[in-house]
mmCIF file of the N, C-alpha and C atoms, coordinates in Angstrom:
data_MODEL
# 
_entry.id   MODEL 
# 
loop_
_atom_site.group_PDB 
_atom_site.id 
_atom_site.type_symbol 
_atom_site.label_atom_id 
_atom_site.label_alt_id 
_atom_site.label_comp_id 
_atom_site.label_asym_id 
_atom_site.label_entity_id 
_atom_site.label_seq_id 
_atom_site.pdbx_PDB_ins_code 
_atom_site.Cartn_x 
_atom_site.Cartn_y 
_atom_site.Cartn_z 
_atom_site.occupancy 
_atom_site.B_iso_or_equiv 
_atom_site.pdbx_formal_charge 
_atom_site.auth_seq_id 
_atom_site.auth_comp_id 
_atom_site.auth_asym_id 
_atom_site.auth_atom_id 
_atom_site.pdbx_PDB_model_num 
ATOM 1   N N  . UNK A 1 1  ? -44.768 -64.962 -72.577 1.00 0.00 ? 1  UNK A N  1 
ATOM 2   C CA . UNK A 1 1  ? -44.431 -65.562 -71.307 1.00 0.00 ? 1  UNK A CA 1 
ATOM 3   C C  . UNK A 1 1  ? -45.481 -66.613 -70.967 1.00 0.00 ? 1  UNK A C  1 
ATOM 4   N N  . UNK A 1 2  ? -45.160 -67.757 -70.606 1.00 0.00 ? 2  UNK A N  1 
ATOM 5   C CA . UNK A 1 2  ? -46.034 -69.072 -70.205 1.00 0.00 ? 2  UNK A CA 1 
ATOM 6   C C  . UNK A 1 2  ? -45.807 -68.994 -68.949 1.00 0.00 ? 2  UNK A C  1 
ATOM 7   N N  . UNK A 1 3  ? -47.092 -68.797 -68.281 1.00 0.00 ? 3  UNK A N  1 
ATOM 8   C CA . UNK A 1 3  ? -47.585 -68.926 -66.986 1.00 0.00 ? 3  UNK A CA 1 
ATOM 9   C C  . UNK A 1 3  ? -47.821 -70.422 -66.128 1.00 0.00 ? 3  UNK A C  1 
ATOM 10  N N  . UNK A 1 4  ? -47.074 -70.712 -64.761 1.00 0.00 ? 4  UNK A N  1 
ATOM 11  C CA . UNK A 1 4  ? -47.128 -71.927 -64.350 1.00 0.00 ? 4  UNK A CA 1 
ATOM 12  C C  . UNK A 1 4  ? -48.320 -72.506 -64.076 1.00 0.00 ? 4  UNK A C  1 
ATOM 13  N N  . UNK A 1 5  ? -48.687 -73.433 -64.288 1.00 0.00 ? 5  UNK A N  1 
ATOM 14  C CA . UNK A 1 5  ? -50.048 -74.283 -64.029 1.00 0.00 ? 5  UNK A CA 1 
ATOM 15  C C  . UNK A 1 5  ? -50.858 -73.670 -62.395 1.00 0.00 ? 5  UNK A C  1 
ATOM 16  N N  . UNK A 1 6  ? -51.729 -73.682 -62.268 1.00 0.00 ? 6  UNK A N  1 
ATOM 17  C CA . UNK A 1 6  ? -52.375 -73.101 -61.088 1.00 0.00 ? 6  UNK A CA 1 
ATOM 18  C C  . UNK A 1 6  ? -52.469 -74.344 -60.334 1.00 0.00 ? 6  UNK A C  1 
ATOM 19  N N  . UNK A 1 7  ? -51.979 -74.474 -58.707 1.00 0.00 ? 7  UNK A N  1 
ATOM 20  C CA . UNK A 1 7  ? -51.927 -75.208 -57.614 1.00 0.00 ? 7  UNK A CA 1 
ATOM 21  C C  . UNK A 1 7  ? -53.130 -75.921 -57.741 1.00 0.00 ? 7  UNK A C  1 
ATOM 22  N N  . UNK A 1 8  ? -53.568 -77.150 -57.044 1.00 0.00 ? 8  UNK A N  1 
ATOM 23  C CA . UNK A 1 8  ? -54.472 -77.603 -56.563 1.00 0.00 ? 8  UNK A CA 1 
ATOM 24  C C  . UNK A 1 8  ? -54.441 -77.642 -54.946 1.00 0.00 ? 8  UNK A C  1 
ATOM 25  N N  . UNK A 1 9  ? -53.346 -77.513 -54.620 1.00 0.00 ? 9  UNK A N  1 
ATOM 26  C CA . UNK A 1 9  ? -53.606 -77.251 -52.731 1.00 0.00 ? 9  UNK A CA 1 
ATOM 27  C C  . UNK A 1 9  ? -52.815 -76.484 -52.668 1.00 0.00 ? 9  UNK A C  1 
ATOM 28  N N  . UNK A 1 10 ? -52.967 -75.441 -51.945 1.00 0.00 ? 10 UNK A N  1 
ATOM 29  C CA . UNK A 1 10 ? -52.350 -74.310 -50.854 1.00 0.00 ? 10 UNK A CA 1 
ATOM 30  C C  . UNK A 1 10 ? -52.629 -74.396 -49.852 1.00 0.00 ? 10 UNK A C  1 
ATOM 31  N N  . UNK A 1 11 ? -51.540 -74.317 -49.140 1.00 0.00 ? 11 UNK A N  1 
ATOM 32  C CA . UNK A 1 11 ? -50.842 -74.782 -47.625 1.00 0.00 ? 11 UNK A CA 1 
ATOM 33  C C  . UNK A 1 11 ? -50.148 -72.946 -47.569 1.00 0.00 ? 11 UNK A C  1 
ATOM 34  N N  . UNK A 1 12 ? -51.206 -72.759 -46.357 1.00 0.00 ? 12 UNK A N  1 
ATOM 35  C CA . UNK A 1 12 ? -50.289 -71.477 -45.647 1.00 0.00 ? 12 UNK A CA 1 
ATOM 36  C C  . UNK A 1 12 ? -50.108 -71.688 -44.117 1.00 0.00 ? 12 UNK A C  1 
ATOM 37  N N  . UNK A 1 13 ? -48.585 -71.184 -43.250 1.00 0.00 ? 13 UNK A N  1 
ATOM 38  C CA . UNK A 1 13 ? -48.733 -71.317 -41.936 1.00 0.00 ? 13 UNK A CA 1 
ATOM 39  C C  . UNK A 1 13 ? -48.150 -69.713 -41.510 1.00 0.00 ? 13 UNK A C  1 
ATOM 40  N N  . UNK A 1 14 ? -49.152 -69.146 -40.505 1.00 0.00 ? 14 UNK A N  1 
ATOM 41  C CA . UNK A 1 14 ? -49.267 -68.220 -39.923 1.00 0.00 ? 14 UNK A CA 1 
ATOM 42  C C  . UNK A 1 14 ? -49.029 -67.863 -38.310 1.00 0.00 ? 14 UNK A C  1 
ATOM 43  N N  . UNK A 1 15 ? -47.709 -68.060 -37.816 1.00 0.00 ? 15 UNK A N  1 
ATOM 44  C CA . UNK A 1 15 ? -47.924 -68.445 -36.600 1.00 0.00 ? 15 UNK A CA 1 
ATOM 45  C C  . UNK A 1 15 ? -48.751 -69.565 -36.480 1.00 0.00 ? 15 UNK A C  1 
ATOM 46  N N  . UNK A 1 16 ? -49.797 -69.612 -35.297 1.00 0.00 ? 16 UNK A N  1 
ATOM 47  C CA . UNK A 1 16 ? -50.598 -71.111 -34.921 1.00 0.00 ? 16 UNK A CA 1 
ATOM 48  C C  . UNK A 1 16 ? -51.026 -71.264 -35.972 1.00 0.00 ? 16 UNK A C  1 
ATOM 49  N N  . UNK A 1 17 ? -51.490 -70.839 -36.941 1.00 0.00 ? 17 UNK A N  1 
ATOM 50  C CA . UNK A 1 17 ? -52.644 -71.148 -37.741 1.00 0.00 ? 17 UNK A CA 1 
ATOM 51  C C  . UNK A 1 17 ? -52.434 -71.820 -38.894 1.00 0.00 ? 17 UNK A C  1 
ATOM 52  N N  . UNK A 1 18 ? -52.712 -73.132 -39.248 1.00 0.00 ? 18 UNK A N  1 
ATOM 53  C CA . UNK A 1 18 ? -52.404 -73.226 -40.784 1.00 0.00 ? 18 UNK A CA 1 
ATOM 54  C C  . UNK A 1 18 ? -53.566 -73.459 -41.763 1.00 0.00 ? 18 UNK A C  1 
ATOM 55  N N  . UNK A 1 19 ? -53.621 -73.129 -42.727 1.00 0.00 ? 19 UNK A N  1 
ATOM 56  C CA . UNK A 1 19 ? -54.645 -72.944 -43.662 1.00 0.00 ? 19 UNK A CA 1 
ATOM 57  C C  . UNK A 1 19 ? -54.219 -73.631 -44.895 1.00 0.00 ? 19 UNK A C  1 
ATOM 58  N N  . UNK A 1 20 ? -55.270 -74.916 -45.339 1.00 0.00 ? 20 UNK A N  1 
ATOM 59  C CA . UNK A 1 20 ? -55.025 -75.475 -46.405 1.00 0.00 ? 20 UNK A CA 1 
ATOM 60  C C  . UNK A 1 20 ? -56.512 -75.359 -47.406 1.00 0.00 ? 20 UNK A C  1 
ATOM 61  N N  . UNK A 1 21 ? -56.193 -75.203 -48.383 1.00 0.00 ? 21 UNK A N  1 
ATOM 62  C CA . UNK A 1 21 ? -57.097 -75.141 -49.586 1.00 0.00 ? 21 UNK A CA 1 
ATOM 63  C C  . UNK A 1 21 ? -57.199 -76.170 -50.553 1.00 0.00 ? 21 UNK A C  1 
ATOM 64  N N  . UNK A 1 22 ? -57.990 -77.180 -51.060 1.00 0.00 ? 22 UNK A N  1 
ATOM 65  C CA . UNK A 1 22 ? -57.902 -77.837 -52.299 1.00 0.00 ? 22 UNK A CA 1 
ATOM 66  C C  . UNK A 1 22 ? -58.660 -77.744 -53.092 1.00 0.00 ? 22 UNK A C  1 
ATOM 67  N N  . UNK A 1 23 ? -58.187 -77.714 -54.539 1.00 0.00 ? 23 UNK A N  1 
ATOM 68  C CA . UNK A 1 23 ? -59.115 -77.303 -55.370 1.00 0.00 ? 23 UNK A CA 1 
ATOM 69  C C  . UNK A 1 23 ? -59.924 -78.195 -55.810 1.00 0.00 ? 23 UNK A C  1 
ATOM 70  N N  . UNK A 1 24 ? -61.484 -77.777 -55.929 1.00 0.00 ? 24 UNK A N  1 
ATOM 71  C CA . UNK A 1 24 ? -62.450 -78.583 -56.310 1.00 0.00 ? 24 UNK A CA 1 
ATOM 72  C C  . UNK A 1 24 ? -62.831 -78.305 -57.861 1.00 0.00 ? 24 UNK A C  1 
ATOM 73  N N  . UNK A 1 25 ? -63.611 -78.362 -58.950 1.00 0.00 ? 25 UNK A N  1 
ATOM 74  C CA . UNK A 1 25 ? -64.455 -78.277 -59.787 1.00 0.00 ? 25 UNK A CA 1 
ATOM 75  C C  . UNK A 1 25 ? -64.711 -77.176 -60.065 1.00 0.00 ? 25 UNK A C  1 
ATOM 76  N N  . UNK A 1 26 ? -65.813 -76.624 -58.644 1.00 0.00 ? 26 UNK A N  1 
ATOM 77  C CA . UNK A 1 26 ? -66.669 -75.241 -58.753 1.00 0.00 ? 26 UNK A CA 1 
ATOM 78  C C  . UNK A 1 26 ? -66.060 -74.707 -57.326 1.00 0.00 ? 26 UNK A C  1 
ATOM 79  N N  . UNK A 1 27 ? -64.754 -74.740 -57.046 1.00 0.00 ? 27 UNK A N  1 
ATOM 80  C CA . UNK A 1 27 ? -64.760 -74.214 -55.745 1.00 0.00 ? 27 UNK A CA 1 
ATOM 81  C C  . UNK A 1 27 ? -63.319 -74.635 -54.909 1.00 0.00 ? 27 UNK A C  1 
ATOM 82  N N  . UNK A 1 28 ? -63.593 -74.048 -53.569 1.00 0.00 ? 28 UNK A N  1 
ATOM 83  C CA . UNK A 1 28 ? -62.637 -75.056 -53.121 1.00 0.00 ? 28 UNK A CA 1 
ATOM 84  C C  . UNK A 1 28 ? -62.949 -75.060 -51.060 1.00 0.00 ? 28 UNK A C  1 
ATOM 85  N N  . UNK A 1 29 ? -61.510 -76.392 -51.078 1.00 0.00 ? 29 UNK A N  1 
ATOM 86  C CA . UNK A 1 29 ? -62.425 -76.893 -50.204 1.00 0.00 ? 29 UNK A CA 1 
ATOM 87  C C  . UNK A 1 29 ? -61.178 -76.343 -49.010 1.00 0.00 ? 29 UNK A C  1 
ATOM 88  N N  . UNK A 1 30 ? -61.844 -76.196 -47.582 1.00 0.00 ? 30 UNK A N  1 
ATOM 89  C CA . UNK A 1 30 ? -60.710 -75.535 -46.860 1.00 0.00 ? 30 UNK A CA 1 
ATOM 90  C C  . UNK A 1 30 ? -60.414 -76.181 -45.506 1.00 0.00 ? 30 UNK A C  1 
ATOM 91  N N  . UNK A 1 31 ? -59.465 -76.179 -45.370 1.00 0.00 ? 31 UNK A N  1 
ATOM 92  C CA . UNK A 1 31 ? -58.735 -76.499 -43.204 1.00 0.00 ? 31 UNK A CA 1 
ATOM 93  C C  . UNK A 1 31 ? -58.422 -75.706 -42.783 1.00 0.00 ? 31 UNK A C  1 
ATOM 94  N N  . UNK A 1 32 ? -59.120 -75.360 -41.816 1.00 0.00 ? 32 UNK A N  1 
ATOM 95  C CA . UNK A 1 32 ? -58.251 -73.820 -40.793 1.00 0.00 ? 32 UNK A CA 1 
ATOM 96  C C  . UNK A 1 32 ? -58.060 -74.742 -39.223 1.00 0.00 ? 32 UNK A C  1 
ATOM 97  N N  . UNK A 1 33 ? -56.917 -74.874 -38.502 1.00 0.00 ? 33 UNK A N  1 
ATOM 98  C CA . UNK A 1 33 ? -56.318 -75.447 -37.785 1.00 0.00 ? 33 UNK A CA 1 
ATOM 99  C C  . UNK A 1 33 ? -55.577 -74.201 -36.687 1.00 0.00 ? 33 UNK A C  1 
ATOM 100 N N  . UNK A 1 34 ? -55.664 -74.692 -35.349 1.00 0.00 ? 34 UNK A N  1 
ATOM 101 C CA . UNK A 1 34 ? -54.919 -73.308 -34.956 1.00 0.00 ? 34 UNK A CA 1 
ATOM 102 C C  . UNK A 1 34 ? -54.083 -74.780 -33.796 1.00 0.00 ? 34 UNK A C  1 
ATOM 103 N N  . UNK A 1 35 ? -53.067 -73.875 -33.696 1.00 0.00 ? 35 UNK A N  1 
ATOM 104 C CA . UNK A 1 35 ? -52.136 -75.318 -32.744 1.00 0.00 ? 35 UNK A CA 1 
ATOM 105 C C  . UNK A 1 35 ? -52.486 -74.652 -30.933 1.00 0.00 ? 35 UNK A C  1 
ATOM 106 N N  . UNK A 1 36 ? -53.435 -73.860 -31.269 1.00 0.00 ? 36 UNK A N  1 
ATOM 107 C CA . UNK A 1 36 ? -53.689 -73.599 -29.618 1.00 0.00 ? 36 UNK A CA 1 
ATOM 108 C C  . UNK A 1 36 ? -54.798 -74.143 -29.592 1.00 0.00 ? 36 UNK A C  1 
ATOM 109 N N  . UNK A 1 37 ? -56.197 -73.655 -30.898 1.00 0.00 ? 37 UNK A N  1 
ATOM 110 C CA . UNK A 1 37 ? -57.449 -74.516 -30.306 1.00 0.00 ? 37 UNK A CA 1 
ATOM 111 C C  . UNK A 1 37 ? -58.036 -75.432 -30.596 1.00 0.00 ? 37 UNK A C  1 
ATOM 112 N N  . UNK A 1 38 ? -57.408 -76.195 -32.171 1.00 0.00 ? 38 UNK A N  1 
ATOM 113 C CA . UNK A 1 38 ? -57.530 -77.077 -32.541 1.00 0.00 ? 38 UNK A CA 1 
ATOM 114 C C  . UNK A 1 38 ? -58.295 -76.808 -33.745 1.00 0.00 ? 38 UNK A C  1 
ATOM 115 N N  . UNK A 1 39 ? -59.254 -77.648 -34.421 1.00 0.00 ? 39 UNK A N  1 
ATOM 116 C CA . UNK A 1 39 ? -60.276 -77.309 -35.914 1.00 0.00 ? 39 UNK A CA 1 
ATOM 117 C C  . UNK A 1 39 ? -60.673 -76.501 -35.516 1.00 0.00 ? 39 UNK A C  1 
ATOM 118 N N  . UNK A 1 40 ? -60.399 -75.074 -36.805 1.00 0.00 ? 40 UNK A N  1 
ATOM 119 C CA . UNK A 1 40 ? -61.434 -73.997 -36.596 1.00 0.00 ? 40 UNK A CA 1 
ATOM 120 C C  . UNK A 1 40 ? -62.663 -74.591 -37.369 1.00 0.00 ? 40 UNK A C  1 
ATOM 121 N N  . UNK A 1 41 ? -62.250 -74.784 -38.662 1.00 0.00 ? 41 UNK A N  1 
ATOM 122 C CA . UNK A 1 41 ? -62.911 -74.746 -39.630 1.00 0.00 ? 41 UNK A CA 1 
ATOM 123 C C  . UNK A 1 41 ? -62.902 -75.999 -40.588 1.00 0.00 ? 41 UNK A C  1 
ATOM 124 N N  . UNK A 1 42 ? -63.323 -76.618 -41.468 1.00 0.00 ? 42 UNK A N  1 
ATOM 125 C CA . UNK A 1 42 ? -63.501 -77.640 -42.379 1.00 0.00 ? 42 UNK A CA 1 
ATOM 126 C C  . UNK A 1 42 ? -64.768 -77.661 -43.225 1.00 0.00 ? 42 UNK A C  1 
ATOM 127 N N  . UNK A 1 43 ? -64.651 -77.776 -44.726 1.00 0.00 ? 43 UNK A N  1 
ATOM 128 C CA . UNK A 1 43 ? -65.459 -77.581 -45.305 1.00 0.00 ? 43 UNK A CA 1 
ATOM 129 C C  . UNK A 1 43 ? -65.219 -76.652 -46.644 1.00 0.00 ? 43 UNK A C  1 
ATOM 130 N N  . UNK A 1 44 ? -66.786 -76.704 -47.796 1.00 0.00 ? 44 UNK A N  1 
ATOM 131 C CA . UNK A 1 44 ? -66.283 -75.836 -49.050 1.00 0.00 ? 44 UNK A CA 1 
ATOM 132 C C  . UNK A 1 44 ? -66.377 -74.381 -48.934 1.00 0.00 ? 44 UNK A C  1 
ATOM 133 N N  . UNK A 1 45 ? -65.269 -73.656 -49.311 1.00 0.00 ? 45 UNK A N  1 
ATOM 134 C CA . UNK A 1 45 ? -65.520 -72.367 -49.746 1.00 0.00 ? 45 UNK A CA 1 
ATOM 135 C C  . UNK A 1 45 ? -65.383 -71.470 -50.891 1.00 0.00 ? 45 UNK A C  1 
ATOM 136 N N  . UNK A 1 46 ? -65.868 -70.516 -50.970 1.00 0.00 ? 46 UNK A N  1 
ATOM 137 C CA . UNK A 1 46 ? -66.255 -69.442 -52.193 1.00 0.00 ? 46 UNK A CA 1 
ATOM 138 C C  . UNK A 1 46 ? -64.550 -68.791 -51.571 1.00 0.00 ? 46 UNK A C  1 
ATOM 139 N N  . UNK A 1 47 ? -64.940 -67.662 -50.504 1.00 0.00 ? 47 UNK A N  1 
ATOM 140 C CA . UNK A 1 47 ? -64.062 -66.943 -50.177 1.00 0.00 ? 47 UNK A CA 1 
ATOM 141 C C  . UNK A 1 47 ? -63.764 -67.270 -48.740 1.00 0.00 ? 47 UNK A C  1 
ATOM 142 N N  . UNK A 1 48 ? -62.478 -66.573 -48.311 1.00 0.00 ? 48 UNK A N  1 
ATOM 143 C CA . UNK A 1 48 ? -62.104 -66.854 -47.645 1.00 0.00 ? 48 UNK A CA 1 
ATOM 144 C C  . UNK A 1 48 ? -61.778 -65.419 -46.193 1.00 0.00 ? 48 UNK A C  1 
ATOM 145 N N  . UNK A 1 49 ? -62.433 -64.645 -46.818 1.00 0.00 ? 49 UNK A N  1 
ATOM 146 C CA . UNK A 1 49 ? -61.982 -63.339 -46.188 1.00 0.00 ? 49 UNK A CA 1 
ATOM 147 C C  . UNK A 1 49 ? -63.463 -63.572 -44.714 1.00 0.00 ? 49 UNK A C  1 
ATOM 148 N N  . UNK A 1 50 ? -64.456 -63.625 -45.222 1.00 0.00 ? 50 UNK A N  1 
ATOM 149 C CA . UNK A 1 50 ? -65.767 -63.800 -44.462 1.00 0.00 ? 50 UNK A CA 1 
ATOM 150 C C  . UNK A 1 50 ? -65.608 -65.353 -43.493 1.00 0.00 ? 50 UNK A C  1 
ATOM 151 N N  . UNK A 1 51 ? -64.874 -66.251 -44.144 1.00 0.00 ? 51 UNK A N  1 
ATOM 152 C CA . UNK A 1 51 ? -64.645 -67.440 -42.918 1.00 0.00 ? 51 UNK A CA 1 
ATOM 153 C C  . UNK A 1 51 ? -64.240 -66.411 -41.862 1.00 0.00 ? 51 UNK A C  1 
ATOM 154 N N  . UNK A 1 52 ? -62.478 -66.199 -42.624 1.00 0.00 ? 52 UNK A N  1 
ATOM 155 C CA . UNK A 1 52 ? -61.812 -65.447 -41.530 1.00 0.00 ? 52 UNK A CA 1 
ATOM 156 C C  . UNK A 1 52 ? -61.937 -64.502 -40.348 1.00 0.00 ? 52 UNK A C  1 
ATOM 157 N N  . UNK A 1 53 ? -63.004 -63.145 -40.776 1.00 0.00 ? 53 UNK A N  1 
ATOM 158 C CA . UNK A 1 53 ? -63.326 -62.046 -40.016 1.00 0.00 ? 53 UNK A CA 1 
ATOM 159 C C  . UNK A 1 53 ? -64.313 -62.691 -39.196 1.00 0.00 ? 53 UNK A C  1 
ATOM 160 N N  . UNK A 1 54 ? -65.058 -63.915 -39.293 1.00 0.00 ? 54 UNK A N  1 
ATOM 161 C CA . UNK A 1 54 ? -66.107 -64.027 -38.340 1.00 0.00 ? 54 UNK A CA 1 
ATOM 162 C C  . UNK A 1 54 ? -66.202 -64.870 -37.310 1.00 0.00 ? 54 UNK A C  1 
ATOM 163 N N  . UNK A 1 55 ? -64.311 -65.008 -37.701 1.00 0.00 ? 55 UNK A N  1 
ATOM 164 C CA . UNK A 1 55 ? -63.879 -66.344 -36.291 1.00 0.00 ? 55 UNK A CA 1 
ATOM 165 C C  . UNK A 1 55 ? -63.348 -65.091 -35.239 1.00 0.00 ? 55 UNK A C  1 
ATOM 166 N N  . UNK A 1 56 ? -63.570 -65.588 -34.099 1.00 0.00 ? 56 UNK A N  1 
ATOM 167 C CA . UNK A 1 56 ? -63.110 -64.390 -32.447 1.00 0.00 ? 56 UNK A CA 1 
ATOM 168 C C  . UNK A 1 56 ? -61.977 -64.501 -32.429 1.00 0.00 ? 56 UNK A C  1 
ATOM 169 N N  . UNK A 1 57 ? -60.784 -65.558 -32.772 1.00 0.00 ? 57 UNK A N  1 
ATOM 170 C CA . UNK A 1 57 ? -59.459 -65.179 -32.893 1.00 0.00 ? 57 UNK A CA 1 
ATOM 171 C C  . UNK A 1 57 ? -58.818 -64.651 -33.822 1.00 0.00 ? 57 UNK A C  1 
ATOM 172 N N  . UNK A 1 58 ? -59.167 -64.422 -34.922 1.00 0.00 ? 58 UNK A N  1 
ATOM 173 C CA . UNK A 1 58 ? -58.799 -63.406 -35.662 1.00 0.00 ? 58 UNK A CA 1 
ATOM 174 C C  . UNK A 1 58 ? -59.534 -62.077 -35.980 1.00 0.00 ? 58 UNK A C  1 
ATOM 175 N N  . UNK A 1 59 ? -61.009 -62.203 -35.730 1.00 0.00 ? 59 UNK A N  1 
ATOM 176 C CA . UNK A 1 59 ? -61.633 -60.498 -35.688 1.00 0.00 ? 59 UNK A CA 1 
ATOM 177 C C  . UNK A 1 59 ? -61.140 -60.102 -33.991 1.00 0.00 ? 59 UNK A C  1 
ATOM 178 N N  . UNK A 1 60 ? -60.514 -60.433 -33.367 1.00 0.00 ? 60 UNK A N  1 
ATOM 179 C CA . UNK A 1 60 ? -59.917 -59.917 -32.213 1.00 0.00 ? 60 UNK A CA 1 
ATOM 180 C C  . UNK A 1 60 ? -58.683 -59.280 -32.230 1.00 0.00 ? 60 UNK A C  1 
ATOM 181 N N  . UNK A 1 61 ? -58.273 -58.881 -33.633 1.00 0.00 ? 61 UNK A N  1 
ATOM 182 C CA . UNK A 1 61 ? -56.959 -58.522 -33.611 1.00 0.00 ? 61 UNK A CA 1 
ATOM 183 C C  . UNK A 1 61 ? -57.300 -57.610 -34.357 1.00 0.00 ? 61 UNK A C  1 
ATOM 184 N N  . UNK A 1 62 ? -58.448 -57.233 -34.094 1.00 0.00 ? 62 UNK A N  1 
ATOM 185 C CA . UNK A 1 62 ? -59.024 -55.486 -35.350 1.00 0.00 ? 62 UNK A CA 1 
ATOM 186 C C  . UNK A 1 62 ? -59.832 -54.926 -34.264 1.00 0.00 ? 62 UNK A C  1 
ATOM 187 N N  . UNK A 1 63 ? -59.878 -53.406 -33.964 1.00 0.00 ? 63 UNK A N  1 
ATOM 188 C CA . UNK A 1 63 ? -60.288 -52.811 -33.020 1.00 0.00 ? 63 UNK A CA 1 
ATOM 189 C C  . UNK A 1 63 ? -61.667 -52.236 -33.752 1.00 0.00 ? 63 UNK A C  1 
ATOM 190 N N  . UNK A 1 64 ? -62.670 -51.364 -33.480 1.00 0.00 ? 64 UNK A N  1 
ATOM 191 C CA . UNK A 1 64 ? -64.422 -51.491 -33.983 1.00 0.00 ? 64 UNK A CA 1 
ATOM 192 C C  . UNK A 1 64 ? -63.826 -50.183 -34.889 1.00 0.00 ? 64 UNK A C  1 
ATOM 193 N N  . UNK A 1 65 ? -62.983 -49.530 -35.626 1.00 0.00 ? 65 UNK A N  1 
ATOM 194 C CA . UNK A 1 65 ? -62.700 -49.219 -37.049 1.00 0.00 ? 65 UNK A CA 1 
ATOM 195 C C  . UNK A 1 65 ? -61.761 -49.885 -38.116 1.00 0.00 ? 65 UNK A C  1 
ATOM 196 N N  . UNK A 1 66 ? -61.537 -51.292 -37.720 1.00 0.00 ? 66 UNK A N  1 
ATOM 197 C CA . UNK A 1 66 ? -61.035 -51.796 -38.501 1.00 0.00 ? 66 UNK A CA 1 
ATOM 198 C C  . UNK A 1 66 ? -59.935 -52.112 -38.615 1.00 0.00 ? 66 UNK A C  1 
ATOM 199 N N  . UNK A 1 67 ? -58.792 -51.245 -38.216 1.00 0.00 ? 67 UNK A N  1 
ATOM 200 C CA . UNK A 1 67 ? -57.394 -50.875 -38.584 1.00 0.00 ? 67 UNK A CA 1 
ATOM 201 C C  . UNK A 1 67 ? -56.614 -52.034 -37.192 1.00 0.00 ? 67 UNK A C  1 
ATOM 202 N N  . UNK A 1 68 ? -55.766 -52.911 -37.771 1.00 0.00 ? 68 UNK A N  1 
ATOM 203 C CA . UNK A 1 68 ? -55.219 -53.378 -36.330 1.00 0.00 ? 68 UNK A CA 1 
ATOM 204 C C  . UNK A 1 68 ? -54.839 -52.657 -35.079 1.00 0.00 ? 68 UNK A C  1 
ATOM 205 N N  . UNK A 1 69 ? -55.296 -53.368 -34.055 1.00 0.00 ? 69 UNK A N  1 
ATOM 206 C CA . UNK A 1 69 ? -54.526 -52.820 -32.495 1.00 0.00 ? 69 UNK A CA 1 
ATOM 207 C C  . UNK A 1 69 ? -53.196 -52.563 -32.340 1.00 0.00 ? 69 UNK A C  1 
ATOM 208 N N  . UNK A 1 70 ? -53.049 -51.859 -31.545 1.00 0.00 ? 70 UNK A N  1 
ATOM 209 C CA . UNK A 1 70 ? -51.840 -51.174 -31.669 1.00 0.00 ? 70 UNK A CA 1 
ATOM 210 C C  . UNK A 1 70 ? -51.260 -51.900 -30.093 1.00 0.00 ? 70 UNK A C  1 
ATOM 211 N N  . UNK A 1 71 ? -49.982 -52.037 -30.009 1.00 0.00 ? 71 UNK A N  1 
ATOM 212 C CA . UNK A 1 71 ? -49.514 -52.598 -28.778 1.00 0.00 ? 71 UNK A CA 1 
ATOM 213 C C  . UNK A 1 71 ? -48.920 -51.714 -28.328 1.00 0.00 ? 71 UNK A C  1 
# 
């Protein structure tokens, strides 16, 4: 089985949020955009889990064990 060529940009939209990735060399480079507050984020990244958890609109949707809030 031949596997499709790997992306150079990923484009995700999440509700407000859209998240684009392009691939660099050694890395890649990222946009986090929210249509309520405008640039979260811009710039290179490794990972993407540690941008995420350490912005207040999205570690606000995890209660202090982790597991999402419950409505």
């Amino acid at each position: 089985m031949r596997w499709p060529e790997a992306a150079d940009e990923i484009v995700v939209r999440d509700g407000h949020l859209t998240i684009k990735l392009f691939k660099l060399a050694d890395g890649w480079y990222a946009q986090v955009e929210s249509a309520i507050e405008g640039r979260i984020f811009e710039g290179r990244v490794t990972e993407m889990s540690g941008l995420l958890a350490g912005h207040p609109m999205v570690s606000g949707l995890t209660d202090d064990d982790g597991d999402p809030e419950e409505e």
